[in-house]
C-alpha positions as CSV (number, residue, x, y, z in Angstrom):
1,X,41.0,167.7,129.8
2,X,39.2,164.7,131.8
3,X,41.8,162.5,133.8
4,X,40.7,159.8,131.7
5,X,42.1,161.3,128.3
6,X,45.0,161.8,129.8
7,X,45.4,158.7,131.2
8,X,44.4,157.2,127.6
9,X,47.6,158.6,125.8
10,X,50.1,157.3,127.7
11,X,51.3,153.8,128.2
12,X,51.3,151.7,131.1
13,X,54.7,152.7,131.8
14,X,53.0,156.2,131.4
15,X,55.0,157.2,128.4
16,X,52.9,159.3,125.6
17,X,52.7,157.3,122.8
18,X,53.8,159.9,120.3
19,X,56.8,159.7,121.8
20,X,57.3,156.5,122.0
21,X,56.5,155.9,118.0
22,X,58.9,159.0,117.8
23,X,61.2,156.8,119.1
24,X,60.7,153.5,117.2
25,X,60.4,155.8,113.7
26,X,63.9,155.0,112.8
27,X,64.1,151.2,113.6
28,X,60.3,150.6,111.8
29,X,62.1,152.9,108.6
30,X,65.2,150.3,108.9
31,X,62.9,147.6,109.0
32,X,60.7,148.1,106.5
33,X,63.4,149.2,104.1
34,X,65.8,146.6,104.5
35,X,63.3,143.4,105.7
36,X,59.5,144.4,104.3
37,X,60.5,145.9,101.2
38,X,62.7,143.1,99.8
39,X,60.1,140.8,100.9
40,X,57.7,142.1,98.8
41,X,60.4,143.1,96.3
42,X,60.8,139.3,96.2
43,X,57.3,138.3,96.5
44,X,56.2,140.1,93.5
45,X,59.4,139.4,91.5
46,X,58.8,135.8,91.5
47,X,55.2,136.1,89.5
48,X,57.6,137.4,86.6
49,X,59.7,135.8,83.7
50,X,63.4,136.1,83.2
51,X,62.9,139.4,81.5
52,X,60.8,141.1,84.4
53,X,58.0,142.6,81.7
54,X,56.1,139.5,81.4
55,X,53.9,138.1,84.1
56,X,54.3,134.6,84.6
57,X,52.3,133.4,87.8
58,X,53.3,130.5,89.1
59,X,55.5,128.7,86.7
60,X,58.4,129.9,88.7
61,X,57.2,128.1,91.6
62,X,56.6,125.3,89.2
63,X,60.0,125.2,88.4
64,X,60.7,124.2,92.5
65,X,59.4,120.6,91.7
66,X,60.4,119.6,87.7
67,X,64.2,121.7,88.1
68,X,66.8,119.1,88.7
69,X,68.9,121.1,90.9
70,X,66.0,122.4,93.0
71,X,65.1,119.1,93.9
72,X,68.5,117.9,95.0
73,X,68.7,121.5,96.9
74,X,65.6,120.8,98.4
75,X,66.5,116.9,99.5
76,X,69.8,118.0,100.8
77,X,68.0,120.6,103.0
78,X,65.8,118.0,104.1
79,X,68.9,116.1,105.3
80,X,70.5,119.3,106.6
81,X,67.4,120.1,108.9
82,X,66.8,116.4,110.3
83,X,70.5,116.1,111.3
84,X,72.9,119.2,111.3
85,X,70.2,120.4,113.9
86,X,69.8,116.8,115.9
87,X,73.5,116.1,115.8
88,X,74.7,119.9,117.4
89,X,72.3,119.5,120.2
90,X,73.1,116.3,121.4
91,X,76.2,117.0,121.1
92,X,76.2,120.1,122.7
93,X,74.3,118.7,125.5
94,X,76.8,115.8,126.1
95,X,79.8,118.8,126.4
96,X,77.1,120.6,128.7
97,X,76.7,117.7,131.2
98,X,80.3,116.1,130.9
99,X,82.0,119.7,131.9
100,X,79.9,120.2,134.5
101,X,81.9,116.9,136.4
102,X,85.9,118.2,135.5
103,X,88.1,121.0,137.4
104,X,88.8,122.1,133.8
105,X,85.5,122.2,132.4
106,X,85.3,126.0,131.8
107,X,88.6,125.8,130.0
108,X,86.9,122.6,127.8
109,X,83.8,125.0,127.1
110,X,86.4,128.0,125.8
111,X,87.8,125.9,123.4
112,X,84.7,124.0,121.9
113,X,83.1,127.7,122.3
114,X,85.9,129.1,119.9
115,X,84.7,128.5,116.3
116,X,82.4,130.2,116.1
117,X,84.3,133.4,116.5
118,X,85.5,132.2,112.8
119,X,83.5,133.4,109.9
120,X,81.4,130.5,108.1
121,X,84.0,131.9,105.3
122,X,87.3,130.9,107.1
123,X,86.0,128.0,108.3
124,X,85.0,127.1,104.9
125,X,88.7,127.2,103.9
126,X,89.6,125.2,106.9
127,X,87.7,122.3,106.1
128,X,88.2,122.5,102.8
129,X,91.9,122.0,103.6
130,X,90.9,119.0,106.3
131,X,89.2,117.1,103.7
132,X,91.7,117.5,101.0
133,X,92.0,114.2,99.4
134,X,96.2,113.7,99.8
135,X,96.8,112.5,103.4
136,X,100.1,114.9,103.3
137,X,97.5,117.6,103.7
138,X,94.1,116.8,104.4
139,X,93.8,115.9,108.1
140,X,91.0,113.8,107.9
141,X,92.7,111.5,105.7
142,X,95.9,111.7,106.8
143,X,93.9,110.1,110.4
144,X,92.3,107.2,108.2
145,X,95.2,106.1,106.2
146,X,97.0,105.7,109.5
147,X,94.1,103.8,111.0
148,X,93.9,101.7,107.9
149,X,97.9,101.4,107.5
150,X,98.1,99.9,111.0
151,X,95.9,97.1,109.9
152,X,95.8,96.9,106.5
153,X,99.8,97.7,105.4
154,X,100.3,99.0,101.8
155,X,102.8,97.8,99.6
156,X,106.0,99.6,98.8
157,X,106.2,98.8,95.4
158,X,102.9,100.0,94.0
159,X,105.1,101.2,90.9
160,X,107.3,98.6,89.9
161,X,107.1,97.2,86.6
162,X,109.8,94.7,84.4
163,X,112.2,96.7,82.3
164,X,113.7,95.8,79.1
165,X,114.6,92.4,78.4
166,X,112.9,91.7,81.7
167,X,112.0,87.4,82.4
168,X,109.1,88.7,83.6
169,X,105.6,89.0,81.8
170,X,102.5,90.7,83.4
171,X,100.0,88.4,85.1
172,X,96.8,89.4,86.2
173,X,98.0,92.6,88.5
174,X,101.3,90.9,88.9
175,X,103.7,89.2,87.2
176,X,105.0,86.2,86.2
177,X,108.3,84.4,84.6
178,X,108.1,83.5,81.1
179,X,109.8,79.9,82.0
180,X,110.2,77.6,84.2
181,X,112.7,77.7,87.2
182,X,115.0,75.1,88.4
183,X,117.3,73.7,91.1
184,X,120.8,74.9,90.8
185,X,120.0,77.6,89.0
186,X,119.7,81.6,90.3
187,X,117.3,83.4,89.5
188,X,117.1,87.4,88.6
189,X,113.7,89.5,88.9
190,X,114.7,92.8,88.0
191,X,112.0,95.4,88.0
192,X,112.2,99.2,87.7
193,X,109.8,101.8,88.5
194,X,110.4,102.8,92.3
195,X,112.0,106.1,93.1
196,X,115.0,105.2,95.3
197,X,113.4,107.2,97.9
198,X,110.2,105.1,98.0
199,X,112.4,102.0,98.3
200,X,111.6,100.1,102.0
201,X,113.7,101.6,105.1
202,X,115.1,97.9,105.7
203,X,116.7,97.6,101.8
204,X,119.7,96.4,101.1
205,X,122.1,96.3,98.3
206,X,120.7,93.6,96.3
207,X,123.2,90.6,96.2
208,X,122.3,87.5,94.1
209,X,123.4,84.2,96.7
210,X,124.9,81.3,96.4
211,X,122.9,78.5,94.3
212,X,121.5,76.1,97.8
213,X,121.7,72.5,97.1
214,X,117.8,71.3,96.1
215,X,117.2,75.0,96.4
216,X,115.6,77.4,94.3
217,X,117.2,80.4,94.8
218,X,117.3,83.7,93.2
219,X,116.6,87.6,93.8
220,X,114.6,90.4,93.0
221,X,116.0,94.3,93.0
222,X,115.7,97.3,91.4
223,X,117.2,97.2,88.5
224,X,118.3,101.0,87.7
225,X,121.5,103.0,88.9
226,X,121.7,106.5,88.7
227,X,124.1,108.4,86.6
228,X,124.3,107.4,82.4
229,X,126.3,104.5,81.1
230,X,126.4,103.4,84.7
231,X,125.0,99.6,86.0
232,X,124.7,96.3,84.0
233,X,121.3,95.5,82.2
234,X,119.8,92.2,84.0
235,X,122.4,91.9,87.0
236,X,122.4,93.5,90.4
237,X,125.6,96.6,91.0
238,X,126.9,97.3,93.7
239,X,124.5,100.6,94.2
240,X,121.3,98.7,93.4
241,X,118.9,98.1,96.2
242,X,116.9,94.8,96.7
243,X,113.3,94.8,97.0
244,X,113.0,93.7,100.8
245,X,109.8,92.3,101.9
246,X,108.5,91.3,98.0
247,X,106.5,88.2,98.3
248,X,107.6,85.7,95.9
249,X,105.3,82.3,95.3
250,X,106.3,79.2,93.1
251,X,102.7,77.9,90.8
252,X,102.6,74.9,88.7
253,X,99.4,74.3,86.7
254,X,97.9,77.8,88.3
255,X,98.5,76.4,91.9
256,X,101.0,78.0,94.3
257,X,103.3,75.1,95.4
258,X,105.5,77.5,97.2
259,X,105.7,80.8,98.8
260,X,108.2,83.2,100.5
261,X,109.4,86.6,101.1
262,X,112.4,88.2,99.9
263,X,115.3,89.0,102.5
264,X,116.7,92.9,103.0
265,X,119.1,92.3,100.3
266,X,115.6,91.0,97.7
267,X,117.2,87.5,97.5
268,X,115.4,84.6,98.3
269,X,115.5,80.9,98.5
270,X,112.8,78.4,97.9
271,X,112.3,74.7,98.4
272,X,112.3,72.2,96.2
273,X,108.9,71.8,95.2
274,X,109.6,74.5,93.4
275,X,111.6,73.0,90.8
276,X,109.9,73.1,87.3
277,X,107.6,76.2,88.6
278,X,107.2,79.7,87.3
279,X,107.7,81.9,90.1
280,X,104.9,84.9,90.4
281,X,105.3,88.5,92.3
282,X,101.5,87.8,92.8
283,X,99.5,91.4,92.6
284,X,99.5,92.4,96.3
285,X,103.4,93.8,96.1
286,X,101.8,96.1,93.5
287,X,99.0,97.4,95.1
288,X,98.3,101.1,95.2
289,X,98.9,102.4,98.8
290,X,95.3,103.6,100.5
291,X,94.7,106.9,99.7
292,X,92.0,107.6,102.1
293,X,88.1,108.5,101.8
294,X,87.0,111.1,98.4
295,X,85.4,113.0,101.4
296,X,84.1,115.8,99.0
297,X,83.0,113.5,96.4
298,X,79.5,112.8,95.5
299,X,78.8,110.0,98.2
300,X,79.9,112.1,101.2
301,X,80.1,115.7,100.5
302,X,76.8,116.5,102.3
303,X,78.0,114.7,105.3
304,X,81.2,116.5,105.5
305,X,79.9,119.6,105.4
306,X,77.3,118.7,107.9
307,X,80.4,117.8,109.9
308,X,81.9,121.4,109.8
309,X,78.6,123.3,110.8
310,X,78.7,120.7,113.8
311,X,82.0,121.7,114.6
312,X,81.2,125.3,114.3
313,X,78.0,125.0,116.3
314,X,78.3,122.7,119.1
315,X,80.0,125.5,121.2
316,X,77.1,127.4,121.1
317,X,74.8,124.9,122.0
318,X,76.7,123.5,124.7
319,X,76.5,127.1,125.8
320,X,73.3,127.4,126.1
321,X,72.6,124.1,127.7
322,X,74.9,124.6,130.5
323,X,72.6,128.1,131.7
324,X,69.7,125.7,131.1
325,X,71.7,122.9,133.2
326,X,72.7,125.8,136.0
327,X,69.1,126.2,137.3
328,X,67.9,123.0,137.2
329,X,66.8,122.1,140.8
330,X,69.8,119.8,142.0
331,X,68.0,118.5,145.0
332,X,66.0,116.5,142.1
333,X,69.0,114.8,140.8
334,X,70.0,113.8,144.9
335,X,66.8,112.5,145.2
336,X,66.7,110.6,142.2
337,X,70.5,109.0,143.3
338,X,68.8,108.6,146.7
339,X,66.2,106.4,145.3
340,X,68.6,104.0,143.8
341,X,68.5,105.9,139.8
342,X,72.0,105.5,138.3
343,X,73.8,108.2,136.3
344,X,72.2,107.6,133.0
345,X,69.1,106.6,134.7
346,X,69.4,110.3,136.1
347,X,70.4,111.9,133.0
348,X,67.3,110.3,130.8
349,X,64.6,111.0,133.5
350,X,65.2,113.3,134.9
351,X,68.0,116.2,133.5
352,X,66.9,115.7,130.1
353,X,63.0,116.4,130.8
354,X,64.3,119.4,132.8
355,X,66.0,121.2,130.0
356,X,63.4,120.3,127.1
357,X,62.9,123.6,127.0
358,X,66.2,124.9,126.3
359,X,66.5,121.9,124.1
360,X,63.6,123.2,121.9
361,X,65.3,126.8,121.9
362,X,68.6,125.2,120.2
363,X,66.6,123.1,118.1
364,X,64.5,125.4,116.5
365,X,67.4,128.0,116.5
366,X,69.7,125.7,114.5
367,X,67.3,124.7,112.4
368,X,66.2,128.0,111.2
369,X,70.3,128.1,111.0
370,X,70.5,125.4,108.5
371,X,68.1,126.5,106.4
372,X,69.8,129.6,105.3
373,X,73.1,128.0,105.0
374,X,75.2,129.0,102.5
375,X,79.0,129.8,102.8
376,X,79.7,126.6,104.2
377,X,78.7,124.8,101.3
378,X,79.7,127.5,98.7
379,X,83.2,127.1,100.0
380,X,83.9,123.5,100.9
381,X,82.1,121.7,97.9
382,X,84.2,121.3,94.8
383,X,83.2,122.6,91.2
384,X,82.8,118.8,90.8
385,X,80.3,117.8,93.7
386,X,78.8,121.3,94.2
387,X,75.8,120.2,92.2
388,X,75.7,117.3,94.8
389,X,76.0,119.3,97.5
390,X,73.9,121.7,96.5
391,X,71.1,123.8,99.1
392,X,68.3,126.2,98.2
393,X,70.3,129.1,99.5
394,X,72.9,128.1,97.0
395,X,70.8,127.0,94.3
396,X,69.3,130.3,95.0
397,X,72.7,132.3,94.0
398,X,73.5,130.3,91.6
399,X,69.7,130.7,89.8
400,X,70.0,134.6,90.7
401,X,74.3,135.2,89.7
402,X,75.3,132.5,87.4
403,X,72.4,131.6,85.6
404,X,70.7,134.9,85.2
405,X,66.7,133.1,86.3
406,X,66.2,136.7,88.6
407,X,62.1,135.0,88.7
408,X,63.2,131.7,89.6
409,X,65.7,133.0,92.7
410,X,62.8,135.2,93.7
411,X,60.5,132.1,94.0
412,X,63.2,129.9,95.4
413,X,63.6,132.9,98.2
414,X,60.2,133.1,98.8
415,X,60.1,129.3,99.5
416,X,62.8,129.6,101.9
417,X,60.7,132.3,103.7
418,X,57.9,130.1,104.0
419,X,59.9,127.3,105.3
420,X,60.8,129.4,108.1
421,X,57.9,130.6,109.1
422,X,56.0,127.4,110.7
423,X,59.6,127.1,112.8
424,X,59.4,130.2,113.8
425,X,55.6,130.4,114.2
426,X,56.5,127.4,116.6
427,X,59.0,129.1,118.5
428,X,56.9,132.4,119.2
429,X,54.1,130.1,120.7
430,X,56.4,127.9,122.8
431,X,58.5,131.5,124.4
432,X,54.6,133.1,125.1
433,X,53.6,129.6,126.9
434,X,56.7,130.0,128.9
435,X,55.7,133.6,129.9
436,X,52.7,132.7,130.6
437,X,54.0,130.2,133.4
């Protein structure tokens, strides 16, 4: 046997190649059982009908364009790609940079690191609890209602209504007296509706005053006392709390002539132009308090979820950004600083540019990502926005599970593998031109 022949069955690393297929056998079997097989499983599937017996070409892929819920899978994975990817990059990047600069910054990466040790399914029950609409619950609201409380206060009586044999008669949100007020004369607003645990902190036990001279005075309460057979119907006990802070206004001919707020004790004086005026509890004392944001309704459930993959995901970009970020040249950055560049000046010429290539590696990685995503939206949406929410890989499930369309799944599948590909067709060429330098 010439040298030559010899030489000819072994590999550079002068391995026999019999061997070394011996060797990859079982990882090409895996492979093509449980990666090339479904593919073309799929592949050939999707030129069927529902039945599998009839061939149906290409009306399955058909169905991608004229099927309502393909199309809003397919817009919502447009958005998906253009921002879940874009928004856990930069942000990643940020973290990368900014922990670089703090004695703690290792600690800082641990913690943004930590989700994604967390299946997408428990973190799909996480979220779904932070966007739960009550603010008793769901953190996100329970942050925005105190926001928008601290500058926007609700009122306290959003259920307060006149009871029977009430003076009062409803009035556009609020209400209104059925007659005129005068001088001299007191005047009782009882309403009912408030549990006595809802009632203001500052209350008081309502007490109807002392007539003022060229006053109008009067007072409104709660007019209920518990315990049966208890409390007179129209007048303030002794148990009966006054509605403190209830804004009280005086109108004659639809104009307000007057205006004031009741005391702790819901009494409450006004002047005399009030005399011969209907007093109104004008709408805003019965305003509903602010609930929050419907984050899983229709509007904002794509967002939201977007918002939990970022949360997930951001710990592994920032990851790899900061080993990008460790071998970048440092005496660049001096000299930069040297020449007069300031920190941002710094960071846009000249850090950026240097980690565009681990940049593109996250990129394209998360975007692949989010084109598969599934559990995340499975779980978070609501039965009532899930169609809003929806994403091929989940209009895929739903096609191949719920609706029993095994042709339509194939081809939504297939899809999804050719949306894929040009990513990571792009990928493949970028890693061999980085070999290559």
């Amino acid at each position: 046997m010439s040298a030559h022949s010899a030489t000819s069955r072994r590999s550079v690393t002068g391995t026999r190649r019999t061997v070394a297929a011996l060797f990859l056998l079982p990882a090409l079997v895996l492979l093509g059982a449980l990666v090339v097989y479904p593919i073309g499983y799929s592949v050939v599937r999707s030129l069927y009908d529902q039945s599998g017996d009839t061939f149906a070409g290409f009306d399955n892929y058909q169905s991608l364009f004229t099927d309502d819920g393909i199309r809003t899978a397919l817009k919502n994975n447009v958005i998906w790609v253009v921002f879940a990817p874009a928004l856990t990059t930069a942000l990643g990047l940020i973290f990368a940079v900014l922990t670089e600069r703090v004695r703690w910054g290792t600690a800082f990466k641990l913690v943004v690191f930590m989700p994604m040790a967390i299946s997408m399914l428990a973190a799909g029950i996480i979220f779904r609890l932070v966007y739960d609409q009550d603010p008793d619950k769901g953190v996100a609201n329970a942050v925005w209602v105190g926001v928008h409380d601290t500058f926007a206060q609700s009122s306290a009586f959003p259920k307060a209504h006149p009871g029977r044999q009430s003076p009062l008669v409803a009035d556009g949100g609020g209400f209104i007296t059925k007659s005129p007020v005068s001088v001299g004369d007191p005047v009782t607003l009882p309403l009912v509706g408030v549990a006595p645990d809802q009632m203001p902190d500052d209350a008081k036990r309502a007490a109807l005053r002392a007539p003022e001279p060229g006053k109008v005075t009067g007072v409104a309460w709660q007019d209920f006392t518990r315990g049966k057979g208890v409390g007179r119907l129209g007048q303030p006990d002794a148990e009966e709390l006054g509605y403190a802070g209830m804004r009280v206004e005086a109108v004659k001919d639809g104009k307000v002539v007057a205006s004031t707020t009741a005391r702790g004790d819901g009494s409450f004086t006004l002047p005399d132009s009030a005399d011969g005026a209907q007093l109104r509890l004008p709408a805003s004392n019965f305003s509903e308090p602010y609930n929050g944001l419907d984050w899983l309704g229709p509007s904002l459930v794509t967002p939201a979820i977007i918002g939990s993959y970022v949360w997930m995901w951001a710990g592994f970009a920032m990851v790899l950004i900061a080993a990008g970020l460790a071998s970048v040249p440092r005496e660049l950055m001096e000299a930069a600083r040297v020449d007069g560049a300031n920190e941002w000046q710094v960071f846009r010429r000249v850090t950026v540019p240097m980690l565009a290539p681990v940049l593109a590696v996250v990129t394209v990685t998360l975007m692949i990502n989010v084109l598969k995503v599934f559990d995340l939206v499975f779980i978070i949406a609501p039965g009532s926005s899930q169609d809003d929410a929806n994403v091929l890989a989940l209009e895929l499930y739903r096609k191949g599970f719920s609706e029993d369309q095994p042709g339509v799944a194939s081809a939504i599948a297939v899809f999804l593998l050719l949306l894929v590909i040009p990513v990571m067709w792009f990928n493949v060429r970028r890693l061999r031109r980085e070999v290559r330098r």
